[in-house]
TIMAR-187117 format. One record per atom (N, C-alpha, C): residue number from 0; residue in three letters; atom name; x, y, z. Coordinates in steps of 0.001 Angstrom, whole numbers, plus 500000, padded with zeros to 6 digits. Atoms other than C-alpha are relative to their C-alpha. Layout:
BEGIN
+-----+-----+----+--------+--------+--------+
!   i !  aa ! at !     px !     py !     pz !
+-----+-----+----+--------+--------+--------+
! NUM ! ALA ! CA !      X !      Y !      Z !
...
+-----+-----+----+--------+--------+--------+
***
This chain:
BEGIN
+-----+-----+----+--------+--------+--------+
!   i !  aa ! at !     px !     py !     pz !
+-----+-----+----+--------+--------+--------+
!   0 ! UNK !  N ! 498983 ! 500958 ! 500400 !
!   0 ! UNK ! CA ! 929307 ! 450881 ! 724951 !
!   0 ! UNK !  C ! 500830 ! 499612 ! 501225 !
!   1 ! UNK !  N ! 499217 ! 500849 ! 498828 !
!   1 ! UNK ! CA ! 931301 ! 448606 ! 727134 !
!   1 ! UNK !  C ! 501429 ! 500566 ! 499835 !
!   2 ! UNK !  N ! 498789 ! 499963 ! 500143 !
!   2 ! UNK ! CA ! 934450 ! 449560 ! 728445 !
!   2 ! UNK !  C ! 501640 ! 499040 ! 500026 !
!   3 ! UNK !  N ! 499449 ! 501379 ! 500581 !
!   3 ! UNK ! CA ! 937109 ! 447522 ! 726738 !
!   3 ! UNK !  C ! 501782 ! 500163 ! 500370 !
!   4 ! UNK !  N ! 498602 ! 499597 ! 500218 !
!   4 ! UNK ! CA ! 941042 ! 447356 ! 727854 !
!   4 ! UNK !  C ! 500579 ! 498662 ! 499670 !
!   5 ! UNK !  N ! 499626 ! 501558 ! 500831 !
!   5 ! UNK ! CA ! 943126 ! 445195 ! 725746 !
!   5 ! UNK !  C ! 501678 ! 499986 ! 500575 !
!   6 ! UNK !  N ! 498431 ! 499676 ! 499531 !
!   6 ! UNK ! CA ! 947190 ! 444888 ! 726948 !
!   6 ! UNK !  C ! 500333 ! 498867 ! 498624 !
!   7 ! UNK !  N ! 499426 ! 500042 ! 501395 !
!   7 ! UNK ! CA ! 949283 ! 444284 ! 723864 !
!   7 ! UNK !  C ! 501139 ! 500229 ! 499289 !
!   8 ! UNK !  N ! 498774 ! 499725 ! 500274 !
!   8 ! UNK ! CA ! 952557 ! 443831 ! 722249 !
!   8 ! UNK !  C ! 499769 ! 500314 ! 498310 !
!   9 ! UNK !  N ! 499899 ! 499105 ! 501265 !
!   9 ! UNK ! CA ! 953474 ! 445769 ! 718674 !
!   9 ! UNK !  C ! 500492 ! 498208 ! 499159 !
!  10 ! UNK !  N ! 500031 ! 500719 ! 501044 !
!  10 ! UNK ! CA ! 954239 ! 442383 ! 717107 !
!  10 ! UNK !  C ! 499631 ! 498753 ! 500137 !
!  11 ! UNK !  N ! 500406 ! 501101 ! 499380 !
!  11 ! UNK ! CA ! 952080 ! 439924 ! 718451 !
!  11 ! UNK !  C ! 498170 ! 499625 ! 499018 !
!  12 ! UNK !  N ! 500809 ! 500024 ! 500718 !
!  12 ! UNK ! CA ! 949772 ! 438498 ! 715776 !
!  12 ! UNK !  C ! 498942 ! 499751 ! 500623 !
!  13 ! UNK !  N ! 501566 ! 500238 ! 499227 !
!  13 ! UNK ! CA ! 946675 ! 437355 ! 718165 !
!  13 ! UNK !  C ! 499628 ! 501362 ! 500410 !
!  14 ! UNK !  N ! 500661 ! 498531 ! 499692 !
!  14 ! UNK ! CA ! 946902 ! 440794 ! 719557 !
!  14 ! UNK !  C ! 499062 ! 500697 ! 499143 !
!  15 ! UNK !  N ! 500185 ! 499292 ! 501179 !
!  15 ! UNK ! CA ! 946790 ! 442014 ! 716073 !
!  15 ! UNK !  C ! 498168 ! 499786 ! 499718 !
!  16 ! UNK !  N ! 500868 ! 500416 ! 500490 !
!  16 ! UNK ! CA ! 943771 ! 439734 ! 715379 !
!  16 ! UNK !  C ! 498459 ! 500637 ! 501481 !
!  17 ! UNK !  N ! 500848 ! 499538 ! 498741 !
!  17 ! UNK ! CA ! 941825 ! 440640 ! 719042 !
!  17 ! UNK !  C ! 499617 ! 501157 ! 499646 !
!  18 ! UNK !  N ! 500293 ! 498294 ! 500792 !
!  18 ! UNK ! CA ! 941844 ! 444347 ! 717470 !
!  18 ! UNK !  C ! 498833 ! 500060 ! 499118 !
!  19 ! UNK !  N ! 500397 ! 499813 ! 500999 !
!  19 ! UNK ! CA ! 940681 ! 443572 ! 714670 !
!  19 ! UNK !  C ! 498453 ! 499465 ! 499823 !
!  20 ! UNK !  N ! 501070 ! 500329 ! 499090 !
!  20 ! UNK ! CA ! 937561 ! 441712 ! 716069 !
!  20 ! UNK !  C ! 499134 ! 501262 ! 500416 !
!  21 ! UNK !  N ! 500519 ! 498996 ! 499520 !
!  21 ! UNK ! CA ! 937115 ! 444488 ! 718274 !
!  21 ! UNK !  C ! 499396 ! 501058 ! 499387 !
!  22 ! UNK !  N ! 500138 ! 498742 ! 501200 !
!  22 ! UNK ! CA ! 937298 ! 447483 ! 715307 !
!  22 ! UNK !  C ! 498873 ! 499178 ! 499127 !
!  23 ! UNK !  N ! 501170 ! 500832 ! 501561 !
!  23 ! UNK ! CA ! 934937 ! 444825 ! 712993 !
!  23 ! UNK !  C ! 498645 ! 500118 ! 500907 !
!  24 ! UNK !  N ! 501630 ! 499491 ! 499055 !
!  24 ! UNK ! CA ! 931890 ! 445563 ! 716290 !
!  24 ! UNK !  C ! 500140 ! 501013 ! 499825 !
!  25 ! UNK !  N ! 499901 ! 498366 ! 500070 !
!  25 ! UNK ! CA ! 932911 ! 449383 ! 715984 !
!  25 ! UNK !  C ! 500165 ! 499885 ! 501776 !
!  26 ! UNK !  N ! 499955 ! 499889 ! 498327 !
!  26 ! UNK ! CA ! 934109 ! 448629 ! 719932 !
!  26 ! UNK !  C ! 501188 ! 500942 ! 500047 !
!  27 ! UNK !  N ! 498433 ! 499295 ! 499672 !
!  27 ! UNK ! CA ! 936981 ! 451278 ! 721160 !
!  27 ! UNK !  C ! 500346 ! 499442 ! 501137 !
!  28 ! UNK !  N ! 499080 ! 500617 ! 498695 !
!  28 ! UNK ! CA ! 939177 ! 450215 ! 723616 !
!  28 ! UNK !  C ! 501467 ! 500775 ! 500308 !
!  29 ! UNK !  N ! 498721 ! 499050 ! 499847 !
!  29 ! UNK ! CA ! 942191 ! 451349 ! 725350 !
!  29 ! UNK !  C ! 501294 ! 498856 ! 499965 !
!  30 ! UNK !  N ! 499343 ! 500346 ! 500065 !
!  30 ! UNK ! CA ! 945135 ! 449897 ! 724557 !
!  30 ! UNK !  C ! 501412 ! 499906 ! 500688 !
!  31 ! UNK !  N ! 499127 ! 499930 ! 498763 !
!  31 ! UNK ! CA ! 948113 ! 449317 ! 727155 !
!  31 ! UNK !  C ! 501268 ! 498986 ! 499042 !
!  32 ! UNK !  N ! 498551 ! 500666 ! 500552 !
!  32 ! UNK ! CA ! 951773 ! 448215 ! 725045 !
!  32 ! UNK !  C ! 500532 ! 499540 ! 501470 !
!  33 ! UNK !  N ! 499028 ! 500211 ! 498863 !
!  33 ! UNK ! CA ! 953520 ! 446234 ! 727637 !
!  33 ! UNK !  C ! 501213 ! 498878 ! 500210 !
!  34 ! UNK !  N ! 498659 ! 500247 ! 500581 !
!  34 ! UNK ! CA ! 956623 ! 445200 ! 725552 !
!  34 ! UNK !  C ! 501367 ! 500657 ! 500581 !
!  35 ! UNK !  N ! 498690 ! 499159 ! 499586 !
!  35 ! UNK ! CA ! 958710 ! 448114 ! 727210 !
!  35 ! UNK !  C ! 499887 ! 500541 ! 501340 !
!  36 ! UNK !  N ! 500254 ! 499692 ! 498141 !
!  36 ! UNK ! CA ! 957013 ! 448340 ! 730696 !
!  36 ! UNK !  C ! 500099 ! 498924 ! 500702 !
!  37 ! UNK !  N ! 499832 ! 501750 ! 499155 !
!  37 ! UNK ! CA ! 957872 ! 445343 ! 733207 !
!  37 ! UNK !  C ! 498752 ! 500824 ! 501104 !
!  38 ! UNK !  N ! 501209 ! 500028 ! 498915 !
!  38 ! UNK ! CA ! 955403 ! 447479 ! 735939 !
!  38 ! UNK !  C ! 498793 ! 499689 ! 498971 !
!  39 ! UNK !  N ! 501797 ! 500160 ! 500635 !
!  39 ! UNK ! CA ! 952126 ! 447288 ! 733003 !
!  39 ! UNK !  C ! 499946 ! 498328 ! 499438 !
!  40 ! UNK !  N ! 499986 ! 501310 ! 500057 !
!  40 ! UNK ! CA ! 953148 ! 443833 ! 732287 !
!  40 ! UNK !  C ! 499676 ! 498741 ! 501582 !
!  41 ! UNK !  N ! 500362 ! 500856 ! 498724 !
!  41 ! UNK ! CA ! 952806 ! 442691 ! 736098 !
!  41 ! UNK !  C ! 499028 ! 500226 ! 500252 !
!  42 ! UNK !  N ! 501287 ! 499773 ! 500344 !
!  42 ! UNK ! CA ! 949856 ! 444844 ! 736310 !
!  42 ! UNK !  C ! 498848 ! 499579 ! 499573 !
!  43 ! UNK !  N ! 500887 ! 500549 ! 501057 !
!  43 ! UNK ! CA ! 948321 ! 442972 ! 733223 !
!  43 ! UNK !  C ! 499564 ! 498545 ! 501067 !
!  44 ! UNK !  N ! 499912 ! 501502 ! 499221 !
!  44 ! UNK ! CA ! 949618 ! 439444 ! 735012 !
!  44 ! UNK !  C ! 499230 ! 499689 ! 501463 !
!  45 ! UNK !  N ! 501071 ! 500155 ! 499045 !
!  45 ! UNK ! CA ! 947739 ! 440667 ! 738361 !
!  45 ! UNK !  C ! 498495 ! 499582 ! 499952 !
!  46 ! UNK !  N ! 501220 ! 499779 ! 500680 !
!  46 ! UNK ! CA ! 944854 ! 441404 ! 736696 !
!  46 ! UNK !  C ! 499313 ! 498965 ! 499852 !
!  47 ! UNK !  N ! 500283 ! 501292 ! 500988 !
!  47 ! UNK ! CA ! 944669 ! 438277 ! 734650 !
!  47 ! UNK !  C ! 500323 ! 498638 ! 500629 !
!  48 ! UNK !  N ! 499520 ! 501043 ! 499395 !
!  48 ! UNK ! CA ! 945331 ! 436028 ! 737215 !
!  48 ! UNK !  C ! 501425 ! 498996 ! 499555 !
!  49 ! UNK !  N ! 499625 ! 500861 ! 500430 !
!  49 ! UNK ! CA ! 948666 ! 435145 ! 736419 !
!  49 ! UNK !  C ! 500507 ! 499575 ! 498603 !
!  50 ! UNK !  N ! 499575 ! 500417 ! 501596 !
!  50 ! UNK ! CA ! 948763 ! 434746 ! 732511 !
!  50 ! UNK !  C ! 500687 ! 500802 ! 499900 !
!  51 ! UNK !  N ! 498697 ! 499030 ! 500267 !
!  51 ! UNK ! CA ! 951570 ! 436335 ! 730983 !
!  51 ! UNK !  C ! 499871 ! 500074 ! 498930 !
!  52 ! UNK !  N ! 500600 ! 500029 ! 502011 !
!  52 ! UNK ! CA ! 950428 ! 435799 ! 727059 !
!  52 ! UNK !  C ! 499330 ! 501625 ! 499866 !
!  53 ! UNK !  N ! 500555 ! 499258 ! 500544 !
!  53 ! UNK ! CA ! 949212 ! 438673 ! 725413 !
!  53 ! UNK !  C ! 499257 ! 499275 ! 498363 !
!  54 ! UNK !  N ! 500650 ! 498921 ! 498849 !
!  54 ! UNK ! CA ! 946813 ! 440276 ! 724969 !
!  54 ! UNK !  C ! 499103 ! 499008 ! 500811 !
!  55 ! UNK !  N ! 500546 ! 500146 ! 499034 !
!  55 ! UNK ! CA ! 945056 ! 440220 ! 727874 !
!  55 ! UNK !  C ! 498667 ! 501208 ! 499626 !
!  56 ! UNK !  N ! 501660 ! 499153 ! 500578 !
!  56 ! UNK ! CA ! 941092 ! 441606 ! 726990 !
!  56 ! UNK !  C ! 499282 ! 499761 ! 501867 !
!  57 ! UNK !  N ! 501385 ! 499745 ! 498978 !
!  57 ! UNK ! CA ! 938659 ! 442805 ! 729807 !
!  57 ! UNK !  C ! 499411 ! 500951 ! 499290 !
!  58 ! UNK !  N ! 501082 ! 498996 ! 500534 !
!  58 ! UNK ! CA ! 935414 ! 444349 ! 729322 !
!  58 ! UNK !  C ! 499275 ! 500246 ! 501354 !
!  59 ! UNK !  N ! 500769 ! 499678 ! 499081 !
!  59 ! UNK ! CA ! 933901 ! 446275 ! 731955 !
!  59 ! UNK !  C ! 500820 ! 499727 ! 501222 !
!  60 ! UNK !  N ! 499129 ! 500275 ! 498957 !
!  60 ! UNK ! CA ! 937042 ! 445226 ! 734559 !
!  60 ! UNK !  C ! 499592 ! 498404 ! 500307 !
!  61 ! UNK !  N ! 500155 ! 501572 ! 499563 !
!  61 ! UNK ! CA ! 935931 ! 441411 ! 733954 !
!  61 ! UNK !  C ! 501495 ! 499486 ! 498573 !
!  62 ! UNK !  N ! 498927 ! 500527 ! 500790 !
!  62 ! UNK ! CA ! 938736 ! 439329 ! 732535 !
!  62 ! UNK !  C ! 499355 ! 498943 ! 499230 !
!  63 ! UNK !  N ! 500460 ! 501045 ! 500773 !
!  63 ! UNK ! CA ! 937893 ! 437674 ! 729296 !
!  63 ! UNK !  C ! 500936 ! 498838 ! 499639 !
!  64 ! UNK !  N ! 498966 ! 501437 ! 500989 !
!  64 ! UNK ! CA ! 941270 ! 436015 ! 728358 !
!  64 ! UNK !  C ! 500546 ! 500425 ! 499051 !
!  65 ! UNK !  N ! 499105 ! 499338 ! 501736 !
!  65 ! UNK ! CA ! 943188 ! 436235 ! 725348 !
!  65 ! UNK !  C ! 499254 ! 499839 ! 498767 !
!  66 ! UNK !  N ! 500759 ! 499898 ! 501380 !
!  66 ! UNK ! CA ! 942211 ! 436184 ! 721556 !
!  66 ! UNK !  C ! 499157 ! 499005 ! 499798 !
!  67 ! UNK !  N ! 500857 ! 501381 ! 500052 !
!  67 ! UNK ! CA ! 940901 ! 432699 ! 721661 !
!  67 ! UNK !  C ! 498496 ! 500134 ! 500788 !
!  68 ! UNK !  N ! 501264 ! 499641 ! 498959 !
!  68 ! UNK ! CA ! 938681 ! 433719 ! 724206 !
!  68 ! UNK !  C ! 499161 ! 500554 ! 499654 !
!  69 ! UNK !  N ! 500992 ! 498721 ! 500473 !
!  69 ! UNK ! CA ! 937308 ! 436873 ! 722553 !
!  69 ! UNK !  C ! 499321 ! 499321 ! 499254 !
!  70 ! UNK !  N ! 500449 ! 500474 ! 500979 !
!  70 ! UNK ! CA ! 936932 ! 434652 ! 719299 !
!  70 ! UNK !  C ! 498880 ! 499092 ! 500461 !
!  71 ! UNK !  N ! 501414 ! 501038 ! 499225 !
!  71 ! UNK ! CA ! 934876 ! 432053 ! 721380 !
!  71 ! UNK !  C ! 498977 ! 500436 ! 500562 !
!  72 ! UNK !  N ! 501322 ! 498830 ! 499704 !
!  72 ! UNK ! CA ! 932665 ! 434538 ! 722909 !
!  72 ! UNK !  C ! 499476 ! 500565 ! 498905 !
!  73 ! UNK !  N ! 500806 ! 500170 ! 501216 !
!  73 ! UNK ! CA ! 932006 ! 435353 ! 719274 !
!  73 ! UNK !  C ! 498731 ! 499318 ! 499446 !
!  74 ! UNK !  N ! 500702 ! 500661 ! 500527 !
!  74 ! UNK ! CA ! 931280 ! 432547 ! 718075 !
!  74 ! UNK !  C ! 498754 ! 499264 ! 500352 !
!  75 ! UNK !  N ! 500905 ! 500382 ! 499358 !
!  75 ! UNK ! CA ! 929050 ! 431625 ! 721014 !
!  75 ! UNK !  C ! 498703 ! 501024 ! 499887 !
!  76 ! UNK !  N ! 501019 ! 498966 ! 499870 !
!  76 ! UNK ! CA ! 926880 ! 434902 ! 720137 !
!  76 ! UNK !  C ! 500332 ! 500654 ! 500949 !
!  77 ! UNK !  N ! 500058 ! 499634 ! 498887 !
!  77 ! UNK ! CA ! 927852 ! 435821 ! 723303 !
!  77 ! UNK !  C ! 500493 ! 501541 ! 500135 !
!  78 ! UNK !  N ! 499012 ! 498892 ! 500295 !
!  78 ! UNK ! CA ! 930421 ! 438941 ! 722516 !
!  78 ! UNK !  C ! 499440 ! 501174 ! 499901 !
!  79 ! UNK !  N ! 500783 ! 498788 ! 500100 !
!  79 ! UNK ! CA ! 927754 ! 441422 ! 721280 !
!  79 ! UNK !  C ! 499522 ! 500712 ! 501354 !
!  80 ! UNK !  N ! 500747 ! 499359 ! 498719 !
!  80 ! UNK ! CA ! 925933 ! 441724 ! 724686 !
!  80 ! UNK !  C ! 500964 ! 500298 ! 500978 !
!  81 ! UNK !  N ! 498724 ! 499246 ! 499526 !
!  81 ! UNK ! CA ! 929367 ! 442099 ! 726403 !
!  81 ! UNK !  C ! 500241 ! 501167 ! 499786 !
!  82 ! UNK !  N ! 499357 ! 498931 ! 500656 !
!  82 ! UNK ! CA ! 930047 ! 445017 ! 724215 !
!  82 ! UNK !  C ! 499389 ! 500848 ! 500215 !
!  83 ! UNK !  N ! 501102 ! 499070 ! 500256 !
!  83 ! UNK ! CA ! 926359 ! 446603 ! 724338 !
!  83 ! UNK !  C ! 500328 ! 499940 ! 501937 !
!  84 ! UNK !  N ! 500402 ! 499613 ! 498446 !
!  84 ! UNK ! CA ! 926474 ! 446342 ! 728279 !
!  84 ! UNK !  C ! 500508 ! 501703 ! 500380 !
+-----+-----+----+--------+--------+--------+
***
């Protein structure tokens, strides 16, 4: 299984929905809150070139983007073989 880190605020419904995506493949991931950290929030923003939206999804240390993103890699088929890599 692919390793999946998601960065994520406690009341941020896309987050919510990026999860829930994730848990509906049986994918685990590590989850990084960065509502109450300003260093895991710049971190995220390095990372991610920049974006400041949550969440912020990589798989494997590639940056996918936020929920829209994940969902579009879905729907393109594409998402599974991400996950299985």
């Amino acid at each position: 299984m692919a390793n999946i880190e998601i960065y994520t605020t406690p009341t941020c419904g896309y987050c919510m929905m990026a999860k829930r995506l994730l848990n509906q493949k049986g994918a685990g991931f590590a989850e990084t809150d960065v509502s109450r950290d300003p260093s895991q929030r710049r971190t995220m923003m390095d990372r991610a070139n920049g974006r400041h939206t949550v969440p912020q999804i990589f798989i494997d240390g590639q940056h996918i983007g936020g929920c829209d993103d994940l969902v579009a890699l879905e729907r393109a088929g594409k998402l599974d073989k991400l996950l299985a890599a």
